[in-house]
N, C-alpha and C positions, 0 to 999 in steps of 0.2 A: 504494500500500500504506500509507504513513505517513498519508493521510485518510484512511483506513477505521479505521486505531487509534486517529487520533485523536478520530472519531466514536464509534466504543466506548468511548473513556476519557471520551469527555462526557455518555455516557448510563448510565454506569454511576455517578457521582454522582446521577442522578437518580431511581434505583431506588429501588421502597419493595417490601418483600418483602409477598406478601397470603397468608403460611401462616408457621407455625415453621420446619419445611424450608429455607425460602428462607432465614429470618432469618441460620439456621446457618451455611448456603451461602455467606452475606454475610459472616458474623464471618469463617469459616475462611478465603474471599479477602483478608482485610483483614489477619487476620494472620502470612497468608504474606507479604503484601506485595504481592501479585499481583491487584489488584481489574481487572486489563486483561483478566482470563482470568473474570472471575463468571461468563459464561454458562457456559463449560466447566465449575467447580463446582456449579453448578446443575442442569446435565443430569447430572454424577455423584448429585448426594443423589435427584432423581428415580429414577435409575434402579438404585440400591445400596443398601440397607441405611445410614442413619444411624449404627449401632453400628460398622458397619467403618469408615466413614467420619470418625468420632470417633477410631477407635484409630488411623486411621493417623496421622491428627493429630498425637496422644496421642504416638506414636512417634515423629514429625519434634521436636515440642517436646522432650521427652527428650534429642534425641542435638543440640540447641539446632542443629537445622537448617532452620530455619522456610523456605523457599522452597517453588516451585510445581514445580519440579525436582524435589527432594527429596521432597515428597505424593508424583507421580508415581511413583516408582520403589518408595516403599516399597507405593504403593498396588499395583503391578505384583507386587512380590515377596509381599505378602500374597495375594493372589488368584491367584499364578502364574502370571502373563499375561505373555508376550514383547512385546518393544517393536514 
């Protein structure tokens, strides 16, 4: 398991995003702090609305709770999704 992260966390410095989408995708892992999880970001802005995916943002910075946790759950409670 810890080679497979660690192979993620090697190729995730070597990402170049090839749309705006992706770029986003890229800043918002980065300042969560969670660039181990970009693909998972990435398949959200794919597959979600940008604008939600801003506010939830928007929402974690506010309550200065920047983690991938914290996305998570507010992203859950704005879309009303059970864990």
């Amino acid at each position: 398991m810890t080679n497979i992260l660690n192979t993620v966390a090697r190729h995730v410095g070597k990402f170049v995003p090839s749309n705006p989408t992706q770029y986003i995708a890229m800043q918002v892992a980065m300042r969560l702090s969670d660039e181990t999880a970009l693909r998972h970001y990435l398949v959200l802005f794919e597959h979600h609305p940008e604008e939600l995916l801003l506010q939830v943002f928007r929402r974690c910075a506010a309550s200065q709770k920047l983690t991938g946790a914290e996305f998570m759950r507010t992203f859950r409670e704005l879309t009303m999704q059970e864990r």
